[in-house]
C-alpha positions in Angstrom: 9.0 -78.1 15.8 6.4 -76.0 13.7 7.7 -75.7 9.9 8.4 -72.3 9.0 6.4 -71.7 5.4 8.3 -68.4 4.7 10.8 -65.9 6.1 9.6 -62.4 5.3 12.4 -59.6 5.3 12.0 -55.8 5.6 14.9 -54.0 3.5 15.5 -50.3 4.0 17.9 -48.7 0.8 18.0 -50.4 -2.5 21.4 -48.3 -3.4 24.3 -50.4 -5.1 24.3 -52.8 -2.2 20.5 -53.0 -1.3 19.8 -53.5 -4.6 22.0 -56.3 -5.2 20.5 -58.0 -2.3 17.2 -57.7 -3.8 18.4 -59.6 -6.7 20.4 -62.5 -4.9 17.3 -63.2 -3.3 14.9 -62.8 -5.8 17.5 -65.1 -8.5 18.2 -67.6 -5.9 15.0 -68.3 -4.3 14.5 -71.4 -5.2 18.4 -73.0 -4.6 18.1 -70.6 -1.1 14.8 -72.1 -0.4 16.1 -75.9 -1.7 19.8 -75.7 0.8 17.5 -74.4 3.5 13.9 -75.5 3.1 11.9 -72.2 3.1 12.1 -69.3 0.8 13.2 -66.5 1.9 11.2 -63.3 0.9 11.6 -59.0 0.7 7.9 -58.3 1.1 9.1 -54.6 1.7 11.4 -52.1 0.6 11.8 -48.6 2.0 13.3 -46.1 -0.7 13.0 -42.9 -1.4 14.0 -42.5 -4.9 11.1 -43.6 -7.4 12.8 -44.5 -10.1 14.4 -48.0 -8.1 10.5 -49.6 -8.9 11.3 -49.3 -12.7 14.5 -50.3 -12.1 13.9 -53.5 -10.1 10.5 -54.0 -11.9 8.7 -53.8 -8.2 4.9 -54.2 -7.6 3.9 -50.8 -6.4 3.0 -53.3 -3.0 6.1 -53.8 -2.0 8.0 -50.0 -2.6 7.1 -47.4 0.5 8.7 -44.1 1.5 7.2 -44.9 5.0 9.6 -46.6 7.7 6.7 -47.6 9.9 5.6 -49.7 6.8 8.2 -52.0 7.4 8.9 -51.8 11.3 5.0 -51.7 12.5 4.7 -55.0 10.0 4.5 -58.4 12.7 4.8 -60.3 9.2 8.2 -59.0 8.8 10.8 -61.0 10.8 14.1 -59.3 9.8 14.9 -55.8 8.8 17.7 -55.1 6.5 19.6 -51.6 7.0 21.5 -50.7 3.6 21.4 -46.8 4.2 24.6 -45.5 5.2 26.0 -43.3 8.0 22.8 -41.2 8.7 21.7 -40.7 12.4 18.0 -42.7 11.5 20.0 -45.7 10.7 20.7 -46.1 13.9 17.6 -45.5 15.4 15.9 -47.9 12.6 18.2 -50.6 13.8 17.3 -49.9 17.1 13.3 -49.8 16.9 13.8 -53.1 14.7 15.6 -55.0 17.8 12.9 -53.2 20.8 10.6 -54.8 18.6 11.9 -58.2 18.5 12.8 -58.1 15.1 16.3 -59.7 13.7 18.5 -57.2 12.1 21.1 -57.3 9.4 23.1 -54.2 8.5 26.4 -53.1 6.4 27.1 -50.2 8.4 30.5 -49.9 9.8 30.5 -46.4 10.8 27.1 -46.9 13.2 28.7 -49.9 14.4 32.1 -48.3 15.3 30.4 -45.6 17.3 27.5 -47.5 18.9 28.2 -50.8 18.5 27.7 -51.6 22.3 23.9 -50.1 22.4 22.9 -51.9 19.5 24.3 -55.2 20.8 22.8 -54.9 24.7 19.6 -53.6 22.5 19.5 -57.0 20.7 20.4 -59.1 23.8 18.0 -57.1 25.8 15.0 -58.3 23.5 16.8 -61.6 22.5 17.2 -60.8 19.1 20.0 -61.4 16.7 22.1 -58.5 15.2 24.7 -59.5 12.4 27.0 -57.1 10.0 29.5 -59.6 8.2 28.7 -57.1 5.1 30.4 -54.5 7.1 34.1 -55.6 6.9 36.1 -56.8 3.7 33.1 -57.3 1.2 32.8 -60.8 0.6 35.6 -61.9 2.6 33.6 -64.0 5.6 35.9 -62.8 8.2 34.0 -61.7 10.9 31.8 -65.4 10.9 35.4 -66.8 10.7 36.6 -64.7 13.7 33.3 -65.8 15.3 33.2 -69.4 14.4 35.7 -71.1 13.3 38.5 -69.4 15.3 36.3 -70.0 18.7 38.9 -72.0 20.3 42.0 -70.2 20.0 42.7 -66.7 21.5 43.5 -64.0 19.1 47.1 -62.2 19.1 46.7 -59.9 16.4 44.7 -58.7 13.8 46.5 -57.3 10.6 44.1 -56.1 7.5 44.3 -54.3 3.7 40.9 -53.3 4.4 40.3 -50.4 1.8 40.4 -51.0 -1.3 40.4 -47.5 -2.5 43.8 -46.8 -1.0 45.1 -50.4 -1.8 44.3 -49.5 -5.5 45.9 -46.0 -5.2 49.1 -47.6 -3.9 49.0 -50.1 -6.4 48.8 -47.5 -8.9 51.7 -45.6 -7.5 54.0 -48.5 -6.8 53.3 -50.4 -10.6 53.0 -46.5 -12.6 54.9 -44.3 -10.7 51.8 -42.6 -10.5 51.4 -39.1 -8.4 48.9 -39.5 -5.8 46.7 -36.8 -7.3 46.6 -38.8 -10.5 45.9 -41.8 -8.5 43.2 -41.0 -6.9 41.0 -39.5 -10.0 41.7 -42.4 -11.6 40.0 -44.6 -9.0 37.6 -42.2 -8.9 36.9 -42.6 -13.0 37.1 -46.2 -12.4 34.1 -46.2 -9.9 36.7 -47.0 -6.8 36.8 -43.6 -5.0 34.0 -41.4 -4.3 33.7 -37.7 -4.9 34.7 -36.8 -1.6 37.5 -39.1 -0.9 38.3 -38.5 2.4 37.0 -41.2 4.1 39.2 -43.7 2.0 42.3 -42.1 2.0 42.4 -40.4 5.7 41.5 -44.2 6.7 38.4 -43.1 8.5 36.7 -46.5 6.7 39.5 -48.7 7.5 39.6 -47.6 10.8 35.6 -48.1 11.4 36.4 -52.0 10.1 39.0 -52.3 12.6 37.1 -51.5 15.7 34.5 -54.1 14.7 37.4 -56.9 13.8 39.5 -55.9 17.2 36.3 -55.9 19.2 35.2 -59.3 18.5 38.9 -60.3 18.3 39.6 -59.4 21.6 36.0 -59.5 23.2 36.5 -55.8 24.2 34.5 -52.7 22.8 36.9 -50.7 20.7 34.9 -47.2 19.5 36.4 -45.6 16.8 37.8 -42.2 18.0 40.3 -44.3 20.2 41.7 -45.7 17.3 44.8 -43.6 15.6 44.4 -43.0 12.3 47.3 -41.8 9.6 46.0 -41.6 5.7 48.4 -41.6 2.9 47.5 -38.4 1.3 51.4 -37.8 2.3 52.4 -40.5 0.4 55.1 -40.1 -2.7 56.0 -42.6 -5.8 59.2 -41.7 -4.3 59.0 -42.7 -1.1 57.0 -46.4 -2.8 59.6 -46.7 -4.5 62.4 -46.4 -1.6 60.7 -49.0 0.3 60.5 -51.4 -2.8 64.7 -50.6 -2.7 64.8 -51.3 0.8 62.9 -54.8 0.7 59.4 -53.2 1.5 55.8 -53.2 0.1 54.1 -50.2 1.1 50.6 -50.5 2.2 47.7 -49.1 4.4 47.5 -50.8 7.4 45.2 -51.7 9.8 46.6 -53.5 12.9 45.8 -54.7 16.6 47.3 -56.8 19.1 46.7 -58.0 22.3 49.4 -57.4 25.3 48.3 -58.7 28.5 45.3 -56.2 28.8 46.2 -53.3 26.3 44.8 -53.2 22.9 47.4 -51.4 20.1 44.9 -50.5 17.7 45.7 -48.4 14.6 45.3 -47.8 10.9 48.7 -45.7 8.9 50.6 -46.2 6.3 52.9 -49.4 6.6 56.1 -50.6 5.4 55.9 -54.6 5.5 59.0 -57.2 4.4 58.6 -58.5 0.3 57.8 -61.8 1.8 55.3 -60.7 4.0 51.8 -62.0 4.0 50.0 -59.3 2.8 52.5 -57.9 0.3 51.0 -59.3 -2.8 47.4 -57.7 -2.1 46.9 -55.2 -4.6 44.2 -53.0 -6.3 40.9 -53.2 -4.7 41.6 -56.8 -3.3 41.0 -56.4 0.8 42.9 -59.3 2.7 42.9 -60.2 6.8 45.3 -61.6 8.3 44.7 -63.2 12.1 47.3 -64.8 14.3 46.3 -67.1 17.1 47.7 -68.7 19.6 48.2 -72.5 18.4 47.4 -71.9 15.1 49.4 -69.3 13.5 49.0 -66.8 11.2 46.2 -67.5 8.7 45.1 -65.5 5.6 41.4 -64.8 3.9 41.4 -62.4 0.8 39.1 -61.2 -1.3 36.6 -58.5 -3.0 36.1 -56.3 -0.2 33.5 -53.6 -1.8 31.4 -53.8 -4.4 27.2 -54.4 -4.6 27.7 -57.6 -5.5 30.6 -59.3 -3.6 29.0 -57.5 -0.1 25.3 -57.9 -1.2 26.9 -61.9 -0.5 27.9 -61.2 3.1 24.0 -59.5 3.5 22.4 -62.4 2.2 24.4 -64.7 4.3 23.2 -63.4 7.3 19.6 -63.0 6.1 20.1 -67.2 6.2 21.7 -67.3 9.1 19.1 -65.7 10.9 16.5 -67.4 8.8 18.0 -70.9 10.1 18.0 -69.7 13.9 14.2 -68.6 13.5 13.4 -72.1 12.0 14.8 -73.4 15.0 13.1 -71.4 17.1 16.8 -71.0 18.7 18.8 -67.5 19.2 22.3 -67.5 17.3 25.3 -66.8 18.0 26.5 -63.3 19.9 27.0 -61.2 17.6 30.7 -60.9 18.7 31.2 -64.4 19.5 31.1 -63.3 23.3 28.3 -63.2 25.8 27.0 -59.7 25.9 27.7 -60.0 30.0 31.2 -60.3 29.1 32.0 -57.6 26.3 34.3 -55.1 28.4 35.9 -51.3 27.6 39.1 -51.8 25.9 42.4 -50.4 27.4 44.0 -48.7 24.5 47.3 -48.4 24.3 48.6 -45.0 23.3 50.9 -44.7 19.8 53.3 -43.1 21.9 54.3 -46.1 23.6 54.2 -48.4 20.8 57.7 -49.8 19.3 58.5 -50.0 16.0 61.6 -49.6 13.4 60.7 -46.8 10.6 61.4 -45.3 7.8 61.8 -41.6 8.0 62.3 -38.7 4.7 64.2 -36.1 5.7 64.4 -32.9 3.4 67.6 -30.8 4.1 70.3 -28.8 2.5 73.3 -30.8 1.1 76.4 -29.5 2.9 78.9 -30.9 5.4 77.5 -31.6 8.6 73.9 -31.2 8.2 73.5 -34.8 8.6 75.6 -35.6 11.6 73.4 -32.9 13.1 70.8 -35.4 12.5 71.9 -38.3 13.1 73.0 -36.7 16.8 69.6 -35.5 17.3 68.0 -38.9 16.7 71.2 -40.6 19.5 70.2 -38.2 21.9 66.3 -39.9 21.5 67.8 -43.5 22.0 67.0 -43.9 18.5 69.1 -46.2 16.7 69.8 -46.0 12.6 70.0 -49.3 11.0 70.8 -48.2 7.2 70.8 -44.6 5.7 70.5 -43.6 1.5 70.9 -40.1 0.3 69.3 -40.0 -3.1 71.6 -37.7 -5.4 74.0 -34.8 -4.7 73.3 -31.3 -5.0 75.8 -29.4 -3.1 73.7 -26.3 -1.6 70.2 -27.6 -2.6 67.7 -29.3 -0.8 68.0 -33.2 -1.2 65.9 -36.5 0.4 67.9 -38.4 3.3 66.3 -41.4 4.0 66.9 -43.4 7.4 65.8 -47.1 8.5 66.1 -47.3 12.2 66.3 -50.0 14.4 63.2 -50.3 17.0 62.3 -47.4 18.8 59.7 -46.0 21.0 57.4 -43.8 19.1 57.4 -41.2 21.7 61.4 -40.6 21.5 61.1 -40.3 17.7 58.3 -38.0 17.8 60.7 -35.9 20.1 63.3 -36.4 17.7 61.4 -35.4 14.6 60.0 -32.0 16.2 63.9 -31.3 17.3 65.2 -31.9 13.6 62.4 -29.9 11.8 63.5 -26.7 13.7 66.9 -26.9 12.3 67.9 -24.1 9.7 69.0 -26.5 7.2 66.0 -28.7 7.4 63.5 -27.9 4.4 60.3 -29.9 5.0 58.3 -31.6 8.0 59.9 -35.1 8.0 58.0 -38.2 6.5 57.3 -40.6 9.2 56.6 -44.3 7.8 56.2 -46.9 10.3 57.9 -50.7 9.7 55.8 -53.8 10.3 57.7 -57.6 10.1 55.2 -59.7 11.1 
């Protein structure tokens, strides 16, 4: 087998993350180059922004504002995408693969929409494609869903994987913090951004979770099938009912296979004390995956951050490095044969079961809640416990309710019902419950 003298890489963004790749590379070089017996090299970098050559001391060689600098290069074996969710992202990554270059990208969003084109692109041209960067950080859960889990089928995915809403919950559950002063206190701290939305609507947690249920389940789950609830709704109050009832409170991302329907969905989550994923808090991200014969099994860690993803980058820039040294293709991306990646049957939130949590707001008089209470029998939805916090006779008070399971559908029904009555104040909080 011919020796390989040097991988060259093309990198496109040197941001937070792209930057921090540049540096685990250049630092490590020679342990990279000693565990693997090459170094590994960024001959290019693509930025826009000037000031990143003082910043990274770069040879006026290797900066260009040109993207055919990098893709046009036959030197350059693997290109790097670190820009974001911009339309010529995707069309970099694509170029890269028609080319028969390797690619290695971060991007969850591009991934979540058009995940399926990139991967027949890279199978097409026999190419390899990997993104462990783009879930959890530096958690290596998507090689682990890939490799080490290969044997056993997968029964559900369950992950904290945003760590801008973990923190915000953290905040509000430890402080007794107000959402509002949550959230621009993550944002002072460097852990929201500007525009939040994405965090805290669960649009990013919900981009992670198609890529984890698609390669959990060897099915192509897009994004917009996925449900989504953030937790701008969210209260101390209502943190600290579930903490009274034996909960954690938590955003949730979840999927699970039934015979050949996928439940998919990210939302707010009340989960047992003693659940697995309880303790996670701040910006920690933690995965939990349940197969077959072995269980339930846990991986935590950093999940953002330049540094602790710039780790998952660089990993794959040696994975792929290894495969072209052995003149061999790696792994699908998905740990499936692209042949045998299929469309996903989602199942709708209106059929799932669950037991929840629901915050009523009504008047506090005789009979208001035996209104209630007939309103949710008439549903076929059963209440398990029931805590009226405080009495104010006349004013409006919180009624909380625990119910047994119940079909989402009937308790949508119920909750529209209820709303209309005259001595109901406020649109009821709906919190789902989660036990394993």
């Amino acid at each position: 087998m011919t020796r390989i003298p040097k991988i060259n890489v093309g990198l496109f963004g040197l941001g937070t993350v792209g930057g921090s790749v540049f540096q685990i590379l250049k630092d490590h070089e020679h342990f990279i180059a000693e565990k693997i017996g090459y170094p590994i090299q960024i001959t290019k970098i693509c930025e826009l922004d000037p000031k990143k050559k003082q910043q990274y001391e770069l040879a006026s060689s290797i900066l260009t504002n040109k993207i055919s600098d990098i893709l046009d290069d036959p030197e350059i074996s693997i290109v790097v995408e670190l820009i974001g969710d911009k339309p010529i992202a995707k069309e970099i990554m694509l170029k890269a693969l028609s080319l028969g270059k390797h690619v290695v990208t971060a991007n969850k969003a591009i991934l979540a929409h058009h995940g399926l084109e990139l991967y027949s692109e890279a199978f097409k041209h026999e190419v390899d494609i990997y993104f462990e960067a783009a879930v959890a950080g530096s958690i290596p859960i998507l090689r682990t869903l890939r490799e080490g889990f290969v044997s056993d089928k997968i029964i559900s995915v369950q992950g904290i994987i945003n760590g801008t809403s973990n923190y915000i919950l953290t905040k509000m559950a430890k402080e007794k913090a107000d959402f509002k002063v949550a959230l621009a206190d993550a944002q002072k701290n460097g852990y929201a951004e500007a525009d939040p939305t994405s965090d805290i609507e669960g649009i990013d947690a919900a981009c992670k979770l198609s890529i984890l249920a698609t390669m959990a389940y060897g099915v192509f789950i897009p994004y917009d099938k996925i449900y989504r609830q953030g937790i701008s709704e969210i209260t101390p109050f209502d943190i600290e009912m579930a903490q009274k009832f034996g909960f954690s409170l938590k955003l949730l991302a979840i999927s699970r296979k039934t015979n050949q329907e996928i439940d998919v969905r990210v939302h707010p989550t009340m989960i047992p004390a003693t659940h697995l994923l309880a303790h996670v808090y701040g910006v920690l991200n933690a995965v939990m995956i349940e197969g077959e014969y072995m269980g339930p099994s846990v991986m935590m860690g950093k999940g953002a951050g330049g540094k602790p993803t710039a780790t998952a980058v660089a990993s794959d820039i040696i994975e792929i490095a290894r495969n072209i040294s052995r003149q061999v293709r790696g792994i699908p991306p998905l740990g499936f044969k692209a042949e045998n990646i299929q469309k996903a049957k989602i199942k709708p939130i209106e059929e799932i079961e669950s037991e929840y949590y629901l915050r009523f707001t009504a008047v506090d008089k005789p009979g208001v809640f035996a209104k209630i209470a007939h309103v949710l029998g008439h549903h076929e939805i059963s209440i398990a416990s029931v805590h009226q916090e405080g009495r104010e006779e006349g004013h409006e008070v919180p009624i909380m309710v625990l119910t047994h399971r119940a079909k989402e559908k009937n308790v949508i029904c119920a909750l529209k019902e209820i709303d209309k009555l005259p001595t109901v104040a406020q649109k009821t909080l709906l919190i789902r419950i989660e036990r394993s």
